[in-house]
RODO-2510 file (C-alpha; in nm, 4 decimals, decimal comma):
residues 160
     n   res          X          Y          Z
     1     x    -3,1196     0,7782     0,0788
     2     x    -3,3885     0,7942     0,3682
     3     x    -3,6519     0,6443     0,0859
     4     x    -3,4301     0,3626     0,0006
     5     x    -3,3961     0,2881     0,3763
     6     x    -3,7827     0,2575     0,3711
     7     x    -3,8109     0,0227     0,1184
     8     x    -3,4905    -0,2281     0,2349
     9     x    -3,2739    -0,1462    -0,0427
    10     x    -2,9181    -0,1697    -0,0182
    11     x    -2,7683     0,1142    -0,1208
    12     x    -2,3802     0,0291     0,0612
    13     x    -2,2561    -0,2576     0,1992
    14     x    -2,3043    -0,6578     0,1763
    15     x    -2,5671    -0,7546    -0,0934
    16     x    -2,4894    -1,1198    -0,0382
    17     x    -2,2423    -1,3559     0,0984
    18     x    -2,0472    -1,6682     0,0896
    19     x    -2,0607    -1,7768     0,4511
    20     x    -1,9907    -2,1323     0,3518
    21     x    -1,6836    -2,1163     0,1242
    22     x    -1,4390    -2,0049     0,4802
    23     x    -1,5471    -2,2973     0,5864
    24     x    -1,5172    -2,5135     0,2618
    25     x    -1,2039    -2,3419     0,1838
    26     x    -0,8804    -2,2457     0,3447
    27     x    -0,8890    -1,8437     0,2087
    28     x    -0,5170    -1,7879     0,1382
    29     x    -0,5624    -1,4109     0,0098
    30     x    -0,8614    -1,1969    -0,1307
    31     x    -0,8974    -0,9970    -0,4064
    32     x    -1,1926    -0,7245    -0,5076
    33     x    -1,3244    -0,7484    -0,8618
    34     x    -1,5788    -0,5041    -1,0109
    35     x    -1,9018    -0,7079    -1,2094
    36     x    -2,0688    -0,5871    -1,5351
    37     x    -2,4178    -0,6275    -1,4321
    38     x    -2,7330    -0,4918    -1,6422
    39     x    -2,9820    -0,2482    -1,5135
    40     x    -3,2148    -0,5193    -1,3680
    41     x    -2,9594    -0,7095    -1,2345
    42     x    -2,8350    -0,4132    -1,0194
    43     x    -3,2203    -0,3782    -0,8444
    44     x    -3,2407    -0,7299    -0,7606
    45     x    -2,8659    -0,7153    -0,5785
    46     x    -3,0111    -0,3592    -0,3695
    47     x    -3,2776    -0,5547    -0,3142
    48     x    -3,0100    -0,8648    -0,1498
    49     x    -3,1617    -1,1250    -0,3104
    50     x    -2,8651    -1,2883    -0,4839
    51     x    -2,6931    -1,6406    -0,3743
    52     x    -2,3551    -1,7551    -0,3872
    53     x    -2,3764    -2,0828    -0,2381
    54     x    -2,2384    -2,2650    -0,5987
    55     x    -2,0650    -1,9770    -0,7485
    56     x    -1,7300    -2,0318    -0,8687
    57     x    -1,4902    -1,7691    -1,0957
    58     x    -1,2288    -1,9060    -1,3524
    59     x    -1,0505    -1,7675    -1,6987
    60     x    -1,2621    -1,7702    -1,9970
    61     x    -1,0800    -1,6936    -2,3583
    62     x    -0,8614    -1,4316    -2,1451
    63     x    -1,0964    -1,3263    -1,9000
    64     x    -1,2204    -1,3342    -1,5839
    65     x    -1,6106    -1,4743    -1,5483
    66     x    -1,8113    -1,5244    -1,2054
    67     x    -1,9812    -1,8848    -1,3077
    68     x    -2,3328    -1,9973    -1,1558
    69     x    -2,3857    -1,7017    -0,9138
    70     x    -2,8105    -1,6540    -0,8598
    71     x    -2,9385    -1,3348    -0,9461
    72     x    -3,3127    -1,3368    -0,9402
    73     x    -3,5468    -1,1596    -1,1808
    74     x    -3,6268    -0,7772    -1,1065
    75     x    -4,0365    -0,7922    -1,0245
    76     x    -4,0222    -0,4016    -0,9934
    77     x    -4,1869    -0,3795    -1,3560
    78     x    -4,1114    -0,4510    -1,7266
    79     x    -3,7685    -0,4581    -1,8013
    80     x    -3,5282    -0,6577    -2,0163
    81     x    -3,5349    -1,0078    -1,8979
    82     x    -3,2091    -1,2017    -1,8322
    83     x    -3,0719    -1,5484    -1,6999
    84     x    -3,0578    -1,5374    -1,3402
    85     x    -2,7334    -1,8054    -1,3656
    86     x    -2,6085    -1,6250    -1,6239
    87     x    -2,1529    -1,5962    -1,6253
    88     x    -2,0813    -1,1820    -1,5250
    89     x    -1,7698    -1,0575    -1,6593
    90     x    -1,5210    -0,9647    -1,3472
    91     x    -1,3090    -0,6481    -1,4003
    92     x    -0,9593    -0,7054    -1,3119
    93     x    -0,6385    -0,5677    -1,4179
    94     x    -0,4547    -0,7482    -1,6366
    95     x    -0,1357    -0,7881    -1,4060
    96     x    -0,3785    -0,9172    -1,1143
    97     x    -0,5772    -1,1402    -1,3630
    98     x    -0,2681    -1,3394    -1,4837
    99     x    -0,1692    -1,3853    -1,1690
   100     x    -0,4923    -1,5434    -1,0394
   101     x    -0,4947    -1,7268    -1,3890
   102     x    -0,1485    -1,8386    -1,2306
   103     x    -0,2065    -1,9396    -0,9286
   104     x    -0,5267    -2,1544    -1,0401
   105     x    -0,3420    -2,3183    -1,3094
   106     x    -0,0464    -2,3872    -1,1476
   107     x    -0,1339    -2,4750    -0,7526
   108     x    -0,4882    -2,6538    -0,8000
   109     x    -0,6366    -2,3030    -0,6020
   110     x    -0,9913    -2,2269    -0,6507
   111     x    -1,1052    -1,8812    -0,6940
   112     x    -1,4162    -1,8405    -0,4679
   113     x    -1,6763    -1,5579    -0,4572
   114     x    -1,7035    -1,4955    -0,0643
   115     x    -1,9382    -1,1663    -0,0905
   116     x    -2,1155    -0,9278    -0,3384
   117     x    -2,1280    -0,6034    -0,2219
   118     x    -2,1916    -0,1674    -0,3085
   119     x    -1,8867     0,0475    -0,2360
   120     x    -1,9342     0,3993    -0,1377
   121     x    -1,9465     0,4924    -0,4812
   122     x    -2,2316     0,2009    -0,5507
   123     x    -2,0846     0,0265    -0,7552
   124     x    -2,1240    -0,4030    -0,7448
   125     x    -1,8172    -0,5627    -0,6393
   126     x    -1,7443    -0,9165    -0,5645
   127     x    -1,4786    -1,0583    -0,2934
   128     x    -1,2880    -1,3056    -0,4596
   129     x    -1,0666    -1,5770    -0,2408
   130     x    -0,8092    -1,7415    -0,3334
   131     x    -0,8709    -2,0817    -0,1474
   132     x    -0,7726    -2,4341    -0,1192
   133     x    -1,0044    -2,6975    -0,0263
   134     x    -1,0188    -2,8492     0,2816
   135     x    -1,0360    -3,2123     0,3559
   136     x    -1,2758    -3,3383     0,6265
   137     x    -1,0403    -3,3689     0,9317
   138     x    -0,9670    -2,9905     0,8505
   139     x    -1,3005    -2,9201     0,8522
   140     x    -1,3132    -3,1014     1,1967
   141     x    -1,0702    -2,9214     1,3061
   142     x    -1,2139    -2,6197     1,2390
   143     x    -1,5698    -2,7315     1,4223
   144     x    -1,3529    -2,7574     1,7258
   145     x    -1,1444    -2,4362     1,7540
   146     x    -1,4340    -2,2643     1,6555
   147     x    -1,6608    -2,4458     1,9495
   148     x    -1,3368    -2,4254     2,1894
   149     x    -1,3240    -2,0305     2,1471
   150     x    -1,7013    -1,9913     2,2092
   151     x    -1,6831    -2,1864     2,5367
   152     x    -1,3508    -1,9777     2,5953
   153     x    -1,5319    -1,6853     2,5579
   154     x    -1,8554    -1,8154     2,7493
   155     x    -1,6263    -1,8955     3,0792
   156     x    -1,4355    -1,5677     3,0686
   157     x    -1,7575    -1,3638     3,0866
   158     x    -1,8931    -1,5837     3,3401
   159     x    -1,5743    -1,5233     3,6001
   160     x    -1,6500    -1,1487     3,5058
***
């Protein structure tokens, strides 16, 4: 554990993140999906390299895939190669995957990846969202609450 401190490895917690998509998207509920990942893959995520900026998850012939998510090539050494934009396979149950098939199919939701992270166990899970887009007065609106609570905040520890 101390070694993998040393060398900035992740070992638990948040290998990468979404930040974007809570803004892009109004998150209605999350859901955590496991990811089949190969050996390589797993190195470059401890080593919190990976992007999410333009992933997206849908339904492929009955299953769930995580579409367009980066993960770069391992330089550690010589190992297998793979396609950093490669589709992962999500593991979901099959009651909770019909009903995001559901919901995607039937309301025009998008199922967003908001964060890729190591349990306790360290295994690679991903943070799905179930979100609807936002138009660009929402997003305006957002701006403002968010500003409006900062200033809030700002004059409240001013007074003391």
């Amino acid at each position: 554990m101390a070694e993998a401190k040393k060398k900035g490895l992740i070992s638990h917690g948040i290998a990468a993140q979404n930040r974007k998509a809570r803004f892009d998207y109004a998150i209605k509920s999350t859901v955590e999906a496991g990811l089949v990942l190969k050996g390589p893959e797993v190195k470059s995520l401890r080593h919190g390299r990976a992007t999410l900026t333009d992933a997206w998850a849908g339904e492929r012939e009955g299953e769930m895939w995580l579409f367009n998510a980066y993960i770069p090539e391992y330089q550690g050494g010589v190992l297998s190669r793979f396609e950093p934009r490669a589709p992962r396979k999500l593991l979901l149950k099959r009651k909770e995957m019909r009903q995001l098939a559901g919901a995607i199919a039937r309301d025009g939701i998008s199922l967003v990846p908001l964060q890729i992270h190591f349990n306790e166990r360290g295994r690679a899970k991903v943070l799905l969202g179930l979100g609807e887009g936002r138009k660009k007065a929402d997003k305006r609106a957002a701006i403002a609450a968010r500003d409006w609570q900062r200033d809030k905040a700002r004059l409240l520890r001013a007074r003391g």
